[in-house]
ROMITOR-939967 format. One record per residue: y, z, x of N, C-alpha, C in turn. Coordinates in steps of 0.1 Angstrom, whole numbers, plus 5000, padded with zeros to 4 digits. Layout:
BEGIN
YZXYZXYZX/...
//
This chain:
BEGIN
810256608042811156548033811856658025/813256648025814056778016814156748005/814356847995813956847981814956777977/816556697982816956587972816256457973/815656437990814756297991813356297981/813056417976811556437971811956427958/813256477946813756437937814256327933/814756207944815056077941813655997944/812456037946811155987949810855967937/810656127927810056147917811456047904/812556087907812956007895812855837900/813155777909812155617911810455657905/810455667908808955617903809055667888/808955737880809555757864810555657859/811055617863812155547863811455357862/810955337874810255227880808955187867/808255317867807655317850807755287836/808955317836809955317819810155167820/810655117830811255007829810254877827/809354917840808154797839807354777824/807354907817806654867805807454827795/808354877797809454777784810054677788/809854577803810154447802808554337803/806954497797806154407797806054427785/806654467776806654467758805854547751/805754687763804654807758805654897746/806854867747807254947733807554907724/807154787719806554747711807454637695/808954667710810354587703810654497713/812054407712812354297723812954367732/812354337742812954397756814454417760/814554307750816254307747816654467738/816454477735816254617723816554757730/815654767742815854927746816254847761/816854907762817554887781817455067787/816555057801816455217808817655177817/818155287826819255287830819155427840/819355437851819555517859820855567864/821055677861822255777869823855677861/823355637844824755627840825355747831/826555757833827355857824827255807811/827755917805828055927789829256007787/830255977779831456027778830656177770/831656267772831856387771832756457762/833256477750834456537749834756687754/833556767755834456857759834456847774/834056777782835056777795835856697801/835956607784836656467788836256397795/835456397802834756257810833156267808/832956167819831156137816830256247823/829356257815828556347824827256227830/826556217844825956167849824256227845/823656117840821956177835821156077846/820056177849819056057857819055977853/818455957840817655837831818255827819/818255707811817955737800817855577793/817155607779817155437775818055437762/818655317763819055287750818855237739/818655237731818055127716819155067711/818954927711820454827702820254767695/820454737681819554657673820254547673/819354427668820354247674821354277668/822254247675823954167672824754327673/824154417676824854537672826454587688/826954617684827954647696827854787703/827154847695827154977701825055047701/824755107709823455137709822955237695/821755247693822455337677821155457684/820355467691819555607694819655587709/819455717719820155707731818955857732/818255787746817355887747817255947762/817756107764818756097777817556157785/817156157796816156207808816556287818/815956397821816056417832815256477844/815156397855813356427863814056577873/813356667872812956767879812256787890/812256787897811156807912811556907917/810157007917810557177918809057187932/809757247945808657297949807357397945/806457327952804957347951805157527949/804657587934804657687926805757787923/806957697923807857707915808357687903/807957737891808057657876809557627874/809857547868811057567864811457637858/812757697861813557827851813657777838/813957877826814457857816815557787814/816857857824817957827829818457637827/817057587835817457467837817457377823/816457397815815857367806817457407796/818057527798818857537789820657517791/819957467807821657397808821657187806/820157157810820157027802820156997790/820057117783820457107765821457117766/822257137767823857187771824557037772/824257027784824456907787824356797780/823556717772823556617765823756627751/823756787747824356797732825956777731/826656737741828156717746828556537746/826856477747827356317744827456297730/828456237724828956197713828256097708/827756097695826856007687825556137681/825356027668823956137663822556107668/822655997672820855947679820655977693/821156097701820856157709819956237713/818356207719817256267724817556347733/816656487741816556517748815156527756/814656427771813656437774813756527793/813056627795812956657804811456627814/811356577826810056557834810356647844/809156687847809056767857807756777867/807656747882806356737887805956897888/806857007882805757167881805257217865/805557297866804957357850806657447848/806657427835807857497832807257647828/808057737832808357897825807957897813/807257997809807158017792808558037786/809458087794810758107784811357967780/811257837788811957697791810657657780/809657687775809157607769808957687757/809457747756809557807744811057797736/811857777744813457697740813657597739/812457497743812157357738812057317731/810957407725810057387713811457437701/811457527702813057547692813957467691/814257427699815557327702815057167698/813557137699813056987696813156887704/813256957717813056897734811756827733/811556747744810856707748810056717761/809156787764808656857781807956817786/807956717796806556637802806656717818/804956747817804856817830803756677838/804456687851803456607862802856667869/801656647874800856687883800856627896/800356697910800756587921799456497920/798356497914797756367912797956297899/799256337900799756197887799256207876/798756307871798156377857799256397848/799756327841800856337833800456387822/801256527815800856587803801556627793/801856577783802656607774802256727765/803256877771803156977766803857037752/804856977757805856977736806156857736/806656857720807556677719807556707704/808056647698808556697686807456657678/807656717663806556757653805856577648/805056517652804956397645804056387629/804856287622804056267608802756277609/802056217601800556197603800756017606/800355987615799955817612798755767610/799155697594797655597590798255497597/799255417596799455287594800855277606/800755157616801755157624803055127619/803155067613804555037603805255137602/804255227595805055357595805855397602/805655387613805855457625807655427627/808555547626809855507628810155517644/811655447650811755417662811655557669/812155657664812155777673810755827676/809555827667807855807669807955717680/807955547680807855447684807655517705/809055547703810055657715808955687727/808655807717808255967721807055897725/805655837716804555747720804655697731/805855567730805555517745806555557756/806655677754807155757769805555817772/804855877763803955977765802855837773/802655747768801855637774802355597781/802955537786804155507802803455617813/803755737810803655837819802255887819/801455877808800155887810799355847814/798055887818797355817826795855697818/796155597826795555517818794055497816/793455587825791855567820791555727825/790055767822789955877823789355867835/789555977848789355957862788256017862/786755977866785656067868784756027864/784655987848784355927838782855887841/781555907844780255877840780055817832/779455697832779055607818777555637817/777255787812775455827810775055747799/773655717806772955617792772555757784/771955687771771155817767770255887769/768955797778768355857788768655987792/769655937804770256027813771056177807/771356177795771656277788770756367786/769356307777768256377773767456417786/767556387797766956427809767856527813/768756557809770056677816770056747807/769556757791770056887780768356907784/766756837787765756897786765857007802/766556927813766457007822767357197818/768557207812768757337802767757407797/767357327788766157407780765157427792/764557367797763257407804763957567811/765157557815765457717828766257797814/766657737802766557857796765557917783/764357887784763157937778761757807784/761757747790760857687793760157567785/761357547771761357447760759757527753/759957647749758957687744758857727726/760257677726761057657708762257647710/762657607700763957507698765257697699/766157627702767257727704767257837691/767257977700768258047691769658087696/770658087686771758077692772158237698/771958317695772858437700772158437719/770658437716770158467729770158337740/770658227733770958117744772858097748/773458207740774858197743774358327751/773758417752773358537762773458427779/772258377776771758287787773158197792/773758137787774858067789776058157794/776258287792777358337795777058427808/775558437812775258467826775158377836/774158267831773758147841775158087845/775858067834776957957839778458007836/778458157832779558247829780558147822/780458127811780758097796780958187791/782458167783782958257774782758167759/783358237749782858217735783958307726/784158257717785458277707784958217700/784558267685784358247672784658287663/786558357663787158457659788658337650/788658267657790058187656789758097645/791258027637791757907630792257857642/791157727641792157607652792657567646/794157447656795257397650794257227644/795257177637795557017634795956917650/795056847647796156737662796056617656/797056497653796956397648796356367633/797056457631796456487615794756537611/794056567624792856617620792456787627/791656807616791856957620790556957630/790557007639789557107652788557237648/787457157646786557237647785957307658/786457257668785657317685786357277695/786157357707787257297718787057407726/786757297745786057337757787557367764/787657487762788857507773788357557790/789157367795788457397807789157487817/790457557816790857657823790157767820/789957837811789257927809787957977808/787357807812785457807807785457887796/785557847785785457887774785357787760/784457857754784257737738784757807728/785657757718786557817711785857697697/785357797686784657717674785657817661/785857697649786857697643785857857633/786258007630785158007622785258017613/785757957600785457877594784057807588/783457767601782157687605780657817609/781357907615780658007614779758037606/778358017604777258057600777157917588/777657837582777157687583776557607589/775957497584774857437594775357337600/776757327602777557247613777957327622/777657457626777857507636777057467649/775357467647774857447659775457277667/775457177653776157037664777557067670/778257147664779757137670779457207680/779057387684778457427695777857317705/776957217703776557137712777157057719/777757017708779056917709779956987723/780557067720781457117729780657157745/779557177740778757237756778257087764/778456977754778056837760779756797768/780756867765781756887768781856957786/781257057783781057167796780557107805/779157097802778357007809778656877815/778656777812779256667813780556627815/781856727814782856637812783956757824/783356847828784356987836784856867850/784556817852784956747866786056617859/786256617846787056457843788856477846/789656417849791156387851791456327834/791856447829792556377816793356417806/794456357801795756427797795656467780/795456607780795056597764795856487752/797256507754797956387745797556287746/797656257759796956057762795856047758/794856127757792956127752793456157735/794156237736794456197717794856077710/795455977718796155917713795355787713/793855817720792955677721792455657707/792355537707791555547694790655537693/790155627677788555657677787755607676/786255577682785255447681785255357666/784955297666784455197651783555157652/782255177641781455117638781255017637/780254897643780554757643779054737634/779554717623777854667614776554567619/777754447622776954357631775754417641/776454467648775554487660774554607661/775154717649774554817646774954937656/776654897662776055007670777855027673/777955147679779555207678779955087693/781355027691781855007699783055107711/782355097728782255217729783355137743/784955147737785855067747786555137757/787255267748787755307760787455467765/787855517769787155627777786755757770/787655777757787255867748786155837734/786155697736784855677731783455727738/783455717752782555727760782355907761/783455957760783256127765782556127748/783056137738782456177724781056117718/780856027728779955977723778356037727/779456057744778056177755777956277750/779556327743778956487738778156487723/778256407715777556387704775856377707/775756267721774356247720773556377730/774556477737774256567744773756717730/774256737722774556767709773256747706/772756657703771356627695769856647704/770256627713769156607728768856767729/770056877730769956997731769157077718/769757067706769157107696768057047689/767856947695766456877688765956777698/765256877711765056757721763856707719/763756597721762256507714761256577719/761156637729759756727733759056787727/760456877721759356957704759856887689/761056807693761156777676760156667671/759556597681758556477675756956567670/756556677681755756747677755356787665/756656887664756656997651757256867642/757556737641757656617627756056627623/755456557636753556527636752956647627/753456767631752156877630752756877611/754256897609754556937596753556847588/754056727587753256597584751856557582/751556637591749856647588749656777577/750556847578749956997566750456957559/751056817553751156787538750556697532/749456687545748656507541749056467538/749756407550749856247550749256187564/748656127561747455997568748355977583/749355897579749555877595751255927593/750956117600752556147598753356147611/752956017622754056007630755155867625/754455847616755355697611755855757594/757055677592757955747578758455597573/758155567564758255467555758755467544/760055417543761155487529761255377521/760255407507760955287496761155367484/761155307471761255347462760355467459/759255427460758055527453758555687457/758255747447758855917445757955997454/756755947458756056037469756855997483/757155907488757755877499758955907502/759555937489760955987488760856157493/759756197484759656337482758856377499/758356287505757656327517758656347529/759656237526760656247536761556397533/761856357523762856517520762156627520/760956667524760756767524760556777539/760256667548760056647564761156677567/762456637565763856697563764256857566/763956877552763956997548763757107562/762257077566761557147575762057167589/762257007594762856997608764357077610/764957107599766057177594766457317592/765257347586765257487590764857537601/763557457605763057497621764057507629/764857427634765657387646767057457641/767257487627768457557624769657467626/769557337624770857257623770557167613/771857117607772157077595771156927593/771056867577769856777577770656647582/771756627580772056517588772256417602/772056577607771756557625770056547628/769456627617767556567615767556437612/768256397601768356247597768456187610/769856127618770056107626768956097638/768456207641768056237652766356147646/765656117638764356037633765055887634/766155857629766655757633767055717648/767455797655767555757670766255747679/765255787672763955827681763055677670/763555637661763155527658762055557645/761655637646760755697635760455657620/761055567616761655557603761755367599/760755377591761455227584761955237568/762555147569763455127554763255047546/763054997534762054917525763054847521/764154867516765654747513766754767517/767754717515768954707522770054807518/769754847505770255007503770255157512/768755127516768755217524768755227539/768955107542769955017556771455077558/771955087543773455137546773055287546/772655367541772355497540771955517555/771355407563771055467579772355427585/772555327579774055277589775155417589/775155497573776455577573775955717577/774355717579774355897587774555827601/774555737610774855687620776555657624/776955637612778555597616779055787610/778455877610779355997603778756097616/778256067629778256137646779356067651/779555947648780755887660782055817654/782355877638784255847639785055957636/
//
């Protein structure tokens, strides 16, 4: 097939996409509203006539005679490891800053990777750059700076836009995806521990990042400020091109270091083989607590990866092998009668027995007391005398998974 039949391939099917979701009401206005359009002109003044764009959509608000935001496309199809030039990137800016009107976008697609110079005149210019993959891995690499969103209202049409081009083209579930029980987790972080000490004590970090950067050639960065994505700032992040874990430090030598480390390695472990487009997995939304049931509702696929890495996260640093033990053995050196069971009411000894059981499992294992909390609560350990201290379990349980 020659590269203009492989170009009219890729803009149909882009094309075929845009359209089917805005006459199925995925952007979120009347279908009457935005109209996509293939290979129409737009007048031009400086060449006096139209210039011809792959794509592009229009927005019209009711009754109006003229479209009032105009968002112009153009698909790219560049042979297999050819990036695109800067060049092109900087003659389709060219090009559409010559259509007349002020609500003029510029979106480019492309099934290669663009040049660092083309994506760096993007980003200046307030382009928009979607790179395709040939398994349909769609990735939104720039796009313009977005607010923070609490509230969809908010959200103005040019947001509205940018969103559902990025979901149109994105991919809609994550490809790969294991639905591990929790079982199956704590049987995969004990099988770690056993080949890297024999589960003979709970981790120490320098000499198990030793172990981790021979056995499975892991890198490690604890030097960096991560960025903000969607208004939240990045504590940790598995870069899987580079096999590498990148921790905010900031967090560095706090006792939210060892879960976010976990976190991310429940990432490594678990998630190196998944199909998935960083913007599209940002843009899922984050689990919610359901009181009722007591338990995170777990719908779509980024609930499922956060949830494995959270419970991979706790299984590694506090795997029940030794953390039930060293609870029993503390528990007995402070007499108490039967210290595999923890019984929390009022009375100031049971207060004071728990918080010092706390205390202990905490310093042992060297992670923070709310992932001890947590982790007595997940293993069941624990009853609760009233309904005060029901929400106190509910909110160390809802503060691992939103």
């Amino acid at each position: 097939m020659n590269t203009v039949k492989i170009g009219d391939k890729f803009e149909n099917k882009s094309y075929d996409l845009i359209e089917k979701a805005i006459k199925n009401g995925e952007l979120g206005i009347c279908e009457s509203s935005a109209v996509v359009h293939r290979k129409k002109g737009y007048y031009s003044k400086d060449r006096e006539k139209n210039i011809i764009f792959d794509l592009s959509i229009e927005v019209w608000p009711e009754n109006a005679e003229r479209y009032t935001l105009l968002y112009l496309i153009e698909c790219k199809s560049s042979p297999k490891g050819h990036n695109v030039p800067v060049d092109d990137v900087e003659e389709f800016y060219t090009k559409y800053n010559q259509v007349a009107g002020g609500g003029v976008k510029g979106i480019m697609i492309s099934d290669n990777k663009f040049q660092t110079g083309g994506v760096t005149f993007a980003k200046n210019k307030m382009m928009m750059l979607i790179e395709v993959d040939k398994d349909n891995n769609h990735s939104i690499i720039l796009h313009r700076t977005e607010r923070n969103r609490t509230r969809e209202e908010n959200k103005d049409t040019d947001q509205i836009i940018f969103i559902f081009i990025k979901k149109t083209l994105g991919l809609e579930k994550v490809e790969g995806l294991k639905k591990l029980s929790a079982e199956q987790i704590e049987n995969f972080a004990l099988s770690i521990l056993r080949d890297y000490n024999n589960l003979n004590s709970p981790i120490k970090i320098e000499e198990f990042k030793k172990y981790l950067e021979q056995k499975h050639k892991l890198k490690f960065d604890f030097t960096k400020n991560l960025e903000t994505v969607n208004g939240k700032k990045i504590t940790g992040y598995f870069d899987l091109e580079n096999n590498s874990i990148l921790i905010d430090k900031s967090i560095i030598s706090t006792e939210k270091f060892p879960f976010v480390l976990g976190h991310e390695l429940g990432h490594f472990f678990l998630h190196s083989e998944l199909k998935v487009n960083q913007e599209r997995y940002n843009d899922f939304e984050d689990s919610k607590y359901d009181f009722f049931t007591d338990r995170h509702q777990l719908v779509n696929g980024k609930h499922w990866i956060e949830w494995q890495a959270n419970k991979f996260a706790i299984a590694l640093f506090l795997p029940k092998d030794l953390f039930f033990p060293y609870l029993v053995a503390f528990r007995k050196s402070i007499g108490i009668s039967r210290p595999h069971y923890i019984y929390l009411d009022d009375q100031p000894i049971n207060k004071k027995d728990y918080r010092e059981t706390v205390e202990f499992l905490s310093q042992h294992f060297g992670i923070s007391k709310t992932a001890v909390k947590f982790r007595i609560e997940n293993l069941d350990l624990i009853t609760y005398a009233n309904s005060q201290d029901d929400d106190i379990r509910n909110l160390i349980r809802q503060s691992f998974f939103i």
